[in-house]
C-alpha positions in Angstrom: 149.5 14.8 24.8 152.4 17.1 25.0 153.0 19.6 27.0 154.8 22.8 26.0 157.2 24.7 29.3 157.7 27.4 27.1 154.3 29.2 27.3 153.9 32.7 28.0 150.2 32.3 29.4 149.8 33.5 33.4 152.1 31.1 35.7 149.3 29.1 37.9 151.9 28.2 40.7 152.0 29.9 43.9 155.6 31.5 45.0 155.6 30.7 48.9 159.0 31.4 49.0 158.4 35.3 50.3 155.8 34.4 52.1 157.7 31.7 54.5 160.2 34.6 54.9 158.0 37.4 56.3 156.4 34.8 58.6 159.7 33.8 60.2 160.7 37.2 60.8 157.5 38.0 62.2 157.7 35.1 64.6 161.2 36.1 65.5 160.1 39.7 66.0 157.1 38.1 68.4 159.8 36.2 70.1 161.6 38.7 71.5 159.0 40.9 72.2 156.6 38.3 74.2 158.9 38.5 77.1 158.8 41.9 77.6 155.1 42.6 77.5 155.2 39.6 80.1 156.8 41.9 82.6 155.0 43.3 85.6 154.7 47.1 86.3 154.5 48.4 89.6 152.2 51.6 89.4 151.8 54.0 92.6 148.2 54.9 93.0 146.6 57.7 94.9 144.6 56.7 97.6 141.6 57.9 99.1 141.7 60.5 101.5 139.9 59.1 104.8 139.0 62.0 106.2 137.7 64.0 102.8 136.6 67.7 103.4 132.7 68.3 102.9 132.8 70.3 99.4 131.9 74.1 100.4 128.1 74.9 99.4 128.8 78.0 96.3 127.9 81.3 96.9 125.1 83.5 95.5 126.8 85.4 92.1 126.6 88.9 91.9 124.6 90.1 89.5 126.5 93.3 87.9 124.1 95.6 84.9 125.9 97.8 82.8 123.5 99.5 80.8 123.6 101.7 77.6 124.2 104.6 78.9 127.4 103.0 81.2 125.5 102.9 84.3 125.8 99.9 86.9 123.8 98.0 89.2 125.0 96.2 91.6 122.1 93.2 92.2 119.7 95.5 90.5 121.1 98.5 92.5 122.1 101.6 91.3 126.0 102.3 92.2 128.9 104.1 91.0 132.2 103.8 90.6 133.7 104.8 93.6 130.7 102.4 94.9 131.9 99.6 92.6 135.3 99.6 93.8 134.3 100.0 97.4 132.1 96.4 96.8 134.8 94.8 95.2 137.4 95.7 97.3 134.9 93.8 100.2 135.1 90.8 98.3 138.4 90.6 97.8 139.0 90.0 101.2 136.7 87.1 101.5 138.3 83.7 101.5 135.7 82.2 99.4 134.9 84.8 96.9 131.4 84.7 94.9 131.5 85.0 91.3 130.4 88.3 89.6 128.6 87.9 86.4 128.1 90.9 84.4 125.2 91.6 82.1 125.8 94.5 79.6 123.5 95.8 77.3 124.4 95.4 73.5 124.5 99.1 72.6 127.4 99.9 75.7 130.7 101.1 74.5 133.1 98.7 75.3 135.2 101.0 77.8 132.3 100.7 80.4 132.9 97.4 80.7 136.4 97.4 79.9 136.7 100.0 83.3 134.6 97.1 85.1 137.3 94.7 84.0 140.2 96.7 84.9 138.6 97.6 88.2 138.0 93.5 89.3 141.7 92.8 88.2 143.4 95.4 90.4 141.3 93.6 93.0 142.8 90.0 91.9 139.1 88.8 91.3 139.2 86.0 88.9 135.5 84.8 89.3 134.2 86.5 86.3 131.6 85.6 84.0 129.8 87.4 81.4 125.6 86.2 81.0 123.2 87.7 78.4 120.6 88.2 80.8 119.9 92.1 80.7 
Protein backbone atom coordinates (compact mmCIF):
# COMPACT_ATOMS: atom_id res chain seq x y z
CA UNK A 1 0.00 0.00 0.00
CA UNK A 2 1.41 3.39 -0.77
CA UNK A 3 0.40 6.36 -0.04
CA UNK A 4 0.69 9.37 -2.26
CA UNK A 5 1.33 13.31 -0.09
CA UNK A 6 0.95 14.87 -3.23
CA UNK A 7 -2.90 14.68 -3.82
CA UNK A 8 -4.99 17.53 -4.58
CA UNK A 9 -8.28 15.78 -3.13
CA UNK A 10 -9.97 18.06 0.01
CA UNK A 11 -7.34 18.23 3.09
CA UNK A 12 -9.22 16.06 5.98
CA UNK A 13 -7.13 17.67 8.84
CA UNK A 14 -8.46 20.22 11.02
CA UNK A 15 -6.25 23.71 11.33
CA UNK A 16 -6.70 24.45 15.16
CA UNK A 17 -4.04 26.80 14.92
CA UNK A 18 -6.61 30.00 14.45
CA UNK A 19 -8.87 28.67 16.50
CA UNK A 20 -6.43 28.38 19.85
CA UNK A 21 -5.59 32.06 18.95
CA UNK A 22 -9.06 33.64 19.08
CA UNK A 23 -9.75 31.65 22.28
CA UNK A 24 -6.71 33.15 24.11
CA UNK A 25 -7.53 36.51 23.19
CA UNK A 26 -10.93 36.07 24.16
CA UNK A 27 -9.88 34.77 27.56
CA UNK A 28 -7.52 37.70 27.94
CA UNK A 29 -10.25 40.09 26.87
CA UNK A 30 -12.58 38.22 29.83
CA UNK A 31 -9.68 38.71 32.10
CA UNK A 32 -9.49 42.08 32.25
CA UNK A 33 -12.96 42.84 32.06
CA UNK A 34 -14.20 40.33 34.97
CA UNK A 35 -12.84 42.65 37.54
CA UNK A 36 -14.59 45.52 36.57
CA UNK A 37 -18.09 44.13 36.17
CA UNK A 38 -17.18 42.76 39.79
CA UNK A 39 -17.38 46.31 41.07
CA UNK A 40 -20.12 47.66 43.22
CA UNK A 41 -22.26 50.75 42.34
CA UNK A 42 -23.62 52.88 44.74
CA UNK A 43 -27.05 54.20 43.25
CA UNK A 44 -29.11 57.07 45.15
CA UNK A 45 -32.76 56.09 45.22
CA UNK A 46 -35.82 58.24 45.86
CA UNK A 47 -37.61 57.50 48.75
CA UNK A 48 -41.10 57.45 49.58
CA UNK A 49 -42.59 60.43 50.72
CA UNK A 50 -44.16 59.63 54.31
CA UNK A 51 -46.61 61.99 54.38
CA UNK A 52 -47.89 61.67 50.48
CA UNK A 53 -50.75 64.28 49.48
CA UNK A 54 -54.29 62.66 48.84
CA UNK A 55 -54.43 62.91 44.87
CA UNK A 56 -57.08 65.87 44.17
CA UNK A 57 -60.56 64.26 43.00
CA UNK A 58 -60.82 65.87 38.83
CA UNK A 59 -63.22 68.26 38.04
CA UNK A 60 -66.36 68.03 35.88
CA UNK A 61 -65.08 69.12 31.98
CA UNK A 62 -66.77 71.74 30.37
CA UNK A 63 -68.64 70.82 27.72
CA UNK A 64 -68.12 73.66 24.91
CA UNK A 65 -70.68 73.17 21.21
CA UNK A 66 -69.71 75.02 18.31
CA UNK A 67 -72.12 74.46 15.85
CA UNK A 68 -72.43 75.06 12.09
CA UNK A 69 -73.53 78.07 11.95
CA UNK A 70 -70.46 79.26 14.66
CA UNK A 71 -72.63 79.38 17.64
CA UNK A 72 -71.56 78.10 21.18
CA UNK A 73 -72.87 76.48 24.18
CA UNK A 74 -71.48 76.52 27.07
CA UNK A 75 -72.73 73.04 28.91
CA UNK A 76 -75.56 72.99 26.45
CA UNK A 77 -76.07 76.74 26.96
CA UNK A 78 -76.36 79.31 24.56
CA UNK A 79 -73.46 82.03 25.03
CA UNK A 80 -71.60 84.52 23.17
CA UNK A 81 -68.49 85.74 22.85
CA UNK A 82 -68.18 88.35 25.13
CA UNK A 83 -69.96 85.49 27.35
CA UNK A 84 -67.24 83.03 26.39
CA UNK A 85 -64.46 85.17 27.50
CA UNK A 86 -66.25 86.32 30.63
CA UNK A 87 -66.42 82.20 31.57
CA UNK A 88 -63.02 81.61 30.80
CA UNK A 89 -61.61 84.47 32.27
CA UNK A 90 -63.49 82.78 35.69
CA UNK A 91 -61.51 79.79 35.29
CA UNK A 92 -58.48 81.06 34.79
CA UNK A 93 -58.37 82.17 38.18
CA UNK A 94 -59.11 78.85 39.69
CA UNK A 95 -56.14 77.01 41.08
CA UNK A 96 -57.32 73.77 39.85
CA UNK A 97 -58.73 74.46 36.43
CA UNK A 98 -61.29 71.92 34.71
CA UNK A 99 -60.64 70.85 31.33
CA UNK A 100 -62.81 72.28 28.44
CA UNK A 101 -63.56 69.89 25.78
CA UNK A 102 -64.91 71.32 22.64
CA UNK A 103 -67.26 69.52 20.31
CA UNK A 104 -67.66 71.21 16.84
CA UNK A 105 -69.77 70.26 14.23
CA UNK A 106 -68.10 68.96 10.97
CA UNK A 107 -69.50 71.55 8.63
CA UNK A 108 -67.96 74.81 10.99
CA UNK A 109 -65.43 76.92 9.39
CA UNK A 110 -62.38 76.53 11.12
CA UNK A 111 -62.08 80.31 12.35
CA UNK A 112 -64.99 79.59 14.87
CA UNK A 113 -63.02 77.40 16.49
CA UNK A 114 -59.84 78.89 15.77
CA UNK A 115 -61.38 82.33 17.71
CA UNK A 116 -62.30 79.62 20.66
CA UNK A 117 -58.62 78.64 20.62
CA UNK A 118 -57.15 82.01 20.55
CA UNK A 119 -59.59 83.17 23.22
CA UNK A 120 -58.51 80.07 25.89
CA UNK A 121 -54.71 80.96 25.09
CA UNK A 122 -54.89 84.61 26.00
CA UNK A 123 -56.36 83.15 29.20
CA UNK A 124 -53.23 80.65 29.60
CA UNK A 125 -55.79 77.68 29.66
CA UNK A 126 -53.97 74.59 28.64
CA UNK A 127 -56.68 71.96 29.62
CA UNK A 128 -57.99 71.58 26.20
CA UNK A 129 -59.35 68.69 24.45
CA UNK A 130 -61.28 68.23 21.37
CA UNK A 131 -64.27 65.13 21.57
CA UNK A 132 -66.55 64.08 18.64
CA UNK A 133 -69.51 64.12 20.63
CA UNK A 134 -71.87 66.76 18.96
Amino acid sequence: MSFSTNTSGPMSEINVTPLVDVMLVLLIIFMITAPVLAHKIQVDLPQPNPNPTPPTTPLDPIHLKIDQAGSLYWNDTPVDELGLKAQLAVIAQQSNQPEIQIAADDAVAYQHVARVLADAKSYNLVKIGFTENF
